[in-house]
N, C-alpha and C positions, 0 to 999 in steps of 0.2 A: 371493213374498218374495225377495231377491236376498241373494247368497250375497259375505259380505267376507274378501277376505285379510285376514289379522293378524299382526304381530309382538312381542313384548313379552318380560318377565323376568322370569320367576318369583321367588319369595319366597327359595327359593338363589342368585340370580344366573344361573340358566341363560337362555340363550339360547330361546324358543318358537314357533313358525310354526303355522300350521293359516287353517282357515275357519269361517267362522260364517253362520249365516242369520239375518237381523236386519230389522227396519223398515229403519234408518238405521245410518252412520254411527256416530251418540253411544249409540245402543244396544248397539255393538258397542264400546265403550268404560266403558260401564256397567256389562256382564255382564264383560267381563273382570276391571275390577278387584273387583266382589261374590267372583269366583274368587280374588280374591288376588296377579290379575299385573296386572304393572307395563305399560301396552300404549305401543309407540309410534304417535301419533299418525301421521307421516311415510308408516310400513310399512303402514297401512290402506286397502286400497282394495276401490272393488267390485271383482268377478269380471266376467269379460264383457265389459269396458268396453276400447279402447284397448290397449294393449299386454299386457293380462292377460287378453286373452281367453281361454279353453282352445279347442286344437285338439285333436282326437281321431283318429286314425287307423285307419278297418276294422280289423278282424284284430289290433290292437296295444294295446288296450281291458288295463289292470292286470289282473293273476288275483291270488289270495289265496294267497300259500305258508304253511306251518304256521311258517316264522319268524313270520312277520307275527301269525296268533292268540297265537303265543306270546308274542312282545312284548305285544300286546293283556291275554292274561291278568295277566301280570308286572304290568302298568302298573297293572290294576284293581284286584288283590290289595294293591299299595301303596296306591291311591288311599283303598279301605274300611278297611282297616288304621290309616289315617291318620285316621278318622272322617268322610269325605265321604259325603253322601247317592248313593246309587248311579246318581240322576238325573244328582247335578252331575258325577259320575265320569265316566259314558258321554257328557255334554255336553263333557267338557274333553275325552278321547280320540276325540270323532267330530272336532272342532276342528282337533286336532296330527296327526290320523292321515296319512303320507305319501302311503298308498295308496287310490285315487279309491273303490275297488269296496267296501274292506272301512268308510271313511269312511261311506258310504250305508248299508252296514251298521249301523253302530253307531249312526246316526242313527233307523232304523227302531227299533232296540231301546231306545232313550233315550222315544220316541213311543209302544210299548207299553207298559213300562215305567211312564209319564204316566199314560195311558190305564186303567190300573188292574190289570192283567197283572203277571203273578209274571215273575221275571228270569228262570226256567227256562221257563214258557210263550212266553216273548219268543223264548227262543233256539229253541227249538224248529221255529218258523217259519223257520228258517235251515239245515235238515240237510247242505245241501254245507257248509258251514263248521262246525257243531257239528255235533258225531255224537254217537249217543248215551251213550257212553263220558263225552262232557264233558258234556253235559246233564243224564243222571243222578246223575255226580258236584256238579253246579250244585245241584242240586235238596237234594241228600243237608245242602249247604252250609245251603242256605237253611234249612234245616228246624231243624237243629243251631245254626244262628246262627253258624256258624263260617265264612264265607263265603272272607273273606283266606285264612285256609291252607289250606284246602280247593283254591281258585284257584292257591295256591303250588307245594301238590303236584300238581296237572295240569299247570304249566306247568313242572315238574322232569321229570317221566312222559312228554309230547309232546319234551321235549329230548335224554332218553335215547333215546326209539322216534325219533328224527332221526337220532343218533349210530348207532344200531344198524344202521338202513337205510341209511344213508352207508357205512359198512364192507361190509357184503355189495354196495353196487351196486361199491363200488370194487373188489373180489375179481372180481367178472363182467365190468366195462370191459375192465380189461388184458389179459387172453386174447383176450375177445371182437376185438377192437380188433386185436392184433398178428395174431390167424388172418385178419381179415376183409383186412388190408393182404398178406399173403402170398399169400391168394387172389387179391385183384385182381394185383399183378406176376406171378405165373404168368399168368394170363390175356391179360395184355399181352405177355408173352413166347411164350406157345402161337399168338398170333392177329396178333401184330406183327413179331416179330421170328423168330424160329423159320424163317416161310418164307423167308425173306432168304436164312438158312442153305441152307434147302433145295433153292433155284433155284440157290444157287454151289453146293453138291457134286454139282447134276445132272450141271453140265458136266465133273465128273470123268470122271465115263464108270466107276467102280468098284464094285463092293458097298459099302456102308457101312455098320458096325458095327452091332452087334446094340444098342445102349442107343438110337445117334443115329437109326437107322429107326425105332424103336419111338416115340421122341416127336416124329420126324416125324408118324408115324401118328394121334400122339395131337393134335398142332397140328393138321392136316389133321380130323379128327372135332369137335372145339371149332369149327372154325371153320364147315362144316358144319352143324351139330347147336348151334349158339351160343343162339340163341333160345328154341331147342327146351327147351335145358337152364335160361336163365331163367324160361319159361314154367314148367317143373315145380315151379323151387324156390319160385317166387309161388306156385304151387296148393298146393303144399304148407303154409306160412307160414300161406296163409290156412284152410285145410282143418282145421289142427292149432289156429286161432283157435278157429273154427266151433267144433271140438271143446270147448274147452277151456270154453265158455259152456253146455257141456251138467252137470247133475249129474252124471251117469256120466263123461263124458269128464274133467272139472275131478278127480275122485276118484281116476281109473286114471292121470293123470296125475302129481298131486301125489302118488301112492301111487310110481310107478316114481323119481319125483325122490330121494325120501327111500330111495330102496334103492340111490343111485347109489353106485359107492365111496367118492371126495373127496366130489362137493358132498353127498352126502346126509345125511353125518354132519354139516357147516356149516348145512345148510338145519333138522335135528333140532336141533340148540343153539339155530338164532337160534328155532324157534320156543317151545323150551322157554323161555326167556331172556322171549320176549313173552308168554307165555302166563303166567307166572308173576309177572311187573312189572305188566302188566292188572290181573290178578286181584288183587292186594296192595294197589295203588292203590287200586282200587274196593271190597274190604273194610274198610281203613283208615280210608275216606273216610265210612263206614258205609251203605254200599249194599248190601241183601240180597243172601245169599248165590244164591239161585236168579237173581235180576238179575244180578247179577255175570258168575255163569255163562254167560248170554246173548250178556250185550255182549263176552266176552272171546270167545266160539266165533267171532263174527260178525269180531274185529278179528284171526283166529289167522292168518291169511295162507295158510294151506294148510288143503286139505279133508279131510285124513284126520285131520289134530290138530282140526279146528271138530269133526268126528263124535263125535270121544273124549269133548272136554269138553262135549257135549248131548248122550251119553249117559251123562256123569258126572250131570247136574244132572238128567235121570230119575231114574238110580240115587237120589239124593240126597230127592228129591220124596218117594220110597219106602221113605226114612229109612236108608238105606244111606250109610256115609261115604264121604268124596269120594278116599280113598287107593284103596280097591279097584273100582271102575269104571278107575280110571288104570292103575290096575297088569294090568287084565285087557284095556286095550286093545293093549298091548304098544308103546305108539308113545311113552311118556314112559320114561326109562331107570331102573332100578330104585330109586339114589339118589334121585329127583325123590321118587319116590312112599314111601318112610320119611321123608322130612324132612316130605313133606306130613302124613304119619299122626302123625308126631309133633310136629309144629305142631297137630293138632286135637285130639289127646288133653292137650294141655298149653294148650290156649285161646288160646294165640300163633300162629294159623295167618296173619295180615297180615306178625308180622317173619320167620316163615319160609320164606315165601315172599320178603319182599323178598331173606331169602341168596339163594336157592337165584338169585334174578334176577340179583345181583352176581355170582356166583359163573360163569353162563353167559354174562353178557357177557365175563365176562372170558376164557372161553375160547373164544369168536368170534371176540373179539381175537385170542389166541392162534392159533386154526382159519386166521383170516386171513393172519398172518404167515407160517404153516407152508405155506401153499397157494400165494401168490405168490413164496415164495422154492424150493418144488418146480417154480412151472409156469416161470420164467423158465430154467431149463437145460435143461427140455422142449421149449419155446418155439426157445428159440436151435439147437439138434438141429434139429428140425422145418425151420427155416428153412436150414440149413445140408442136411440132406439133399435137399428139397423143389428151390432154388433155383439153390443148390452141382452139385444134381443133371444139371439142366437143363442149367446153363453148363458141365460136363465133357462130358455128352454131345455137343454140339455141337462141342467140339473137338476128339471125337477123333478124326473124318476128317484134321483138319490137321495133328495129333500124326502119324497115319500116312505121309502124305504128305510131312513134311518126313522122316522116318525112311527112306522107299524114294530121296528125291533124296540122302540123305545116304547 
């Protein structure tokens, strides 16, 4: 069946684009207006044909970013909310969808969906783009009949857990980033320019300073041993990979991160921060407390906080509350675990966890601030001894030398 561009105007006047699969033409002028939009005749054409063919390029094929579900969610929670049958929902959103990959998507789920399959079965069949965080909460929706805000609040939840991992990558870029530029110019200066130095003060004919030999020595070894030294730090990268895919190794590792000075105490917030916003969400949403527990160890980003909370929901199994497994793993901070205790002796355990969530983004936020404004006069040191270093050393044969003509 061949696939039609479309343009039309929705019932607000907005502006709407997408694709359809249709017999014809008049079909696809049919279903639109049954939808409500106003279609231009002019903007419809087949796909494929003439100057609308799609090119596709290896390697350059759409991916699905979590803006993208989240738009998606947004758009659906309106559409149900608005009283659309969930069919015609997912037929208007595979239509307008910008994105070729997640379009096909939606289109499959509109076809099970048909086909007689619950919208949580549908998505199911889709685990790289639903996880079961959102599945489970679909499911919770569907059961309750409360489908729109249940969608609302996951598509709140995927935007915080966006905003939270935007702040910690940007904490790691800037270091990462200004050490990884200062290493390379040392190396271009140890292996470029350095001997240049070296071959003019031969022809001095004199001893030369103990700083300027010493990183002669050291340019002369780099250049030597250059390969030798790439080669280790790739074995390594990939060695500490290797590791990191192991249960043990992912544990001892994620165990030494959180004991770091700085980042370990940022990397303990953001998990508390997630661990806590999960869990709320998916209580909220009314998804059993033992589920919960699951899908939040699974999404906790580190191995020794997954441990805590699946051996919290043991504990729990075994009718033990959920404050003291927490408090006995010693990896959530004391505060976390009384707000928790008293969020469950008080039956309010969803909005006390949502604080205790706000309460640590917010000092991520904070963590964050305080870490980029310590590492940038660390940074500039660093670069200044490091660089600064190099370029004295190197002068000071010539310092000397104009000192004995003078």
């Amino acid at each position: 069946m061949p696939v039609f561009r479309w343009q039309g105007i929705s019932p607000r006047g907005e502006m709407l684009a997408g694709e359809m699969e249709a017999p014809s033409r008049d079909a696809v002028l049919i279903r639109l207006r049954s939808q409500r939009i106003q279609p231009l005749p002019d903007k419809i054409r087949e796909k494929g044909r003439g100057l609308d063919r799609e090119i596709t390029i290896p390697g350059f094929s759409d991916s699905v970013t979590t803006r993208d579900i989240v738009v998606f969610t947004r758009q659906l929670a309106t559409m149900i909310d608005a009283g659309l049958p969930i069919v015609q929902c997912l037929d208007i959103l595979a239509a307008q969808s910008p994105n070729k990959k997640l379009r096909n998507v939606v289109r499959q789920l509109k076809e099970e969906v048909e086909s007689g399959s619950t919208f949580t079965d549908a998505l199911r069949k889709h685990p790289k783009l639903f996880d079961d965080l959102y599945t489970n909460m679909v499911a919770a929706g569907e059961v309750g009949g409360i489908l729109d805000s249940i969608l609302n609040r996951l598509a709140g939840y995927m935007e915080k857990a966006m905003k939270l991992k935007a702040k910690i990558k940007g904490a790691m870029i800037y270091p990462a980033v200004i050490v990884t530029v200062a290493v390379g110019v040392t190396a271009v200066l140890l292996i470029f320019v350095i001997p240049v130095f070296a071959e003019l003060f031969s022809s001095f004919g004199q001893e030369l300073p103990g700083p300027t030999q010493f990183v002669i020595n050291l340019s002369n070894l780099t250049i030597a041993y250059f390969k030798h030294m790439v080669a280790f730090v790739v074995a390594c990268v990939v060695a500490l990979r290797q590791v990191y895919k192991t249960e043990s190794g992912k544990l001892a590792i994620d165990g030494f991160l959180l004991q770091t000075p700085v980042f370990g105490e940022l990397l303990r917030k953001t998990a508390v921060a997630r661990f806590t916003r999960t869990l709320s969400t998916l209580v909220s949403s009314g998804v059993p407390i033992l589920d919960a527990l699951a899908i939040t160890a699974r999404t906790a980003g580190n191995k020794v906080v997954e441990r805590a909370v699946l051996a919290t929901r043991v504990s729990i199994s075994e009718g033990r509350t959920i404050a003291e497994p927490l408090q006995e793993s010693k990896v959530f901070p004391p505060m976390v675990v009384q707000m928790i205790s008293v969020g469950e002796s008080t039956g309010a355990l969803d909005a006390m966890l949502n604080k205790i969530a706000e309460f640590y983004e917010e000092e991520v936020d904070n963590a964050v601030a305080n870490l980029t404004s310590l590492m940038e006069p660390l940074i500039i040191v660093f670069l200044g001894v490091v660089i600064g270093g190099l370029v004295i050393s190197m002068y000071l044969p010539i310092f000397k030398l104009g000192s004995v003509i003078g």
